[in-house]
Structures are given as structure tokens and as C-alpha cells.
KETIDREN-289823 format. One record per residue (C-alpha): x, y, z. Coordinates in steps of 0.02 Angstrom, whole numbers, plus 50000, padded with zeros to 5 digits. Example, Ala and Ser with C-alpha at 12.3 -4.5 7.8 and 13.67 -1.06 7.14 Angstrom:
// residues 2
506154977550390506844994750357
END
This chain:
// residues 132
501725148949440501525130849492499955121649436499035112849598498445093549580497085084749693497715066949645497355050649725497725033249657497345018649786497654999649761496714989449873494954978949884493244981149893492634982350077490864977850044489664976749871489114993349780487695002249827487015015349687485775026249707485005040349567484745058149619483055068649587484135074349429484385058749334486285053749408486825038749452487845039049603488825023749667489795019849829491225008549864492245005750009493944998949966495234995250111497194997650105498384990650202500064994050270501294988850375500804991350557502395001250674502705000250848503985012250897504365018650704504594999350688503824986550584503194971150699502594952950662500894944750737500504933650814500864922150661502154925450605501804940150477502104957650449500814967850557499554976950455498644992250479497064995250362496055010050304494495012850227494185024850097492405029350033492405031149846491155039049754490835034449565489495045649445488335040949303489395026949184490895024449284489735022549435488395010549332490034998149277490704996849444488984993149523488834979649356490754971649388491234974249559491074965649700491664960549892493574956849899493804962249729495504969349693495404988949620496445003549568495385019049602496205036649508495345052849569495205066149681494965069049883493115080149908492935086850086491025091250152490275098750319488375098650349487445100750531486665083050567484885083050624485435090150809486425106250722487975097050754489315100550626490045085450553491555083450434491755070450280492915064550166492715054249999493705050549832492685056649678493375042549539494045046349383494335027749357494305011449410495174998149335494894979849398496464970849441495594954449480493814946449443492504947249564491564933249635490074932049537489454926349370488974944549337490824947549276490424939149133490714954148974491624964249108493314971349024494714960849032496034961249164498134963249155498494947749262500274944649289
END
């Protein structure tokens, strides 16, 4: 018998500040978007723009991060920030408020490790970085 893994590790930046918010319960949920690129294809080709570069293609992934994990990325993280997230994909359906079904995907974090400093002077104390 084969064990199954739900594994996801994505290196890319942060779309757009946390936002945390605290359930009825007591936990501390925040949200990050963090883009990834890759090189664009036309044709099962890669292309160059319009300057000169490697076309890109991006994606963004919504990451959610619980209780301490979620309160230290809300504390140290900010827009443009480079991130390694470690987790697993969570698929939900609900019916919006018309009884539509709708369909979402999210990465539940293990961990996120910060790869470069964010912009603000609240990184001051955050944990310090591998930089190459």
C-alpha cells in the first residue's frame, strides 16, 4: 500500500498585504495572495515581449494561514514580499446567496518562510532570512 500526500510548496510574492480575521471560536485566520510566474508558450514555445524578455504567465494562489503561523505572517509580511509557502490544496463548494453552487480552492500553510524583507519598519524582530 502506497501512502497518499496533499503537498504544495510555492515560491513566489505577496500579491497584496494580509488580511486576518478571528472566528466566533477564538482562531485567527489570515489570507495571503502570493503570485507565481512562469514562462508564457505560444505554440508549446517559449516567446519574448515586447522587450525583450521571456514572456510570463502568472497565477494567484489564495493561502490560508491559522492561529500563530497566521498572526506572524500578518506581523512580517507584506506587498511584494518574496515567500515560500509549504502546505496543502483544500477544495470547498457552498450555494452563494442565489442557490448557485460555487467551487473554491486555497492552500492551508504549514509554513512560510520569508525569503526577502518586506517593505516596512514592522520587520524589525522578524526571523532572519537565508540571503544568498
Amino acid at each position: 500500500r502506497r501512502p497518499m500526500t496533499n503537498l504544495v510548496i510555492l515560491v513566489g510574492r505577496i500579491a497584496r498585504d494580509p488580511e486576518t480575521r478571528t472566528t466566533q471560536g477564538g482562531t485567527s485566520i489570515t489570507s495571503i495572495s502570493v503570485v507565481t510566474d512562469r514562462p508564457a508558450r505560444k505554440d508549446g514555445k517559449t516567446y519574448k515581449d515586447e522587450n525583450g524578455y521571456t514572456a510570463k504567465e502568472s497565477e494567484f494562489h489564495r493561502v490560508t494561514c491559522f492561529n500563530g503561523l497566521g498572526q506572524n505572517v500578518a506581523k512580517y509580511c507584506t506587498k511584494g514580499q518574496l515567500v515560500t509557502v509549504e502546505g496543502r490544496i483544500h477544495y470547498t463548494s457552498w450555494d452563494d446567496k442565489d442557490g448557485v453552487k460555487r467551487y473554491g480552492c486555497e492552500i492551508i500553510a504549514d509554513k512560510v518562510d520569508f525569503l526577502s524583507k518586506g517593505r516596512s519598519s514592522a520587520n524589525e524582530g522578524a526571523p532572519d532570512i537565508d540571503e544568498d
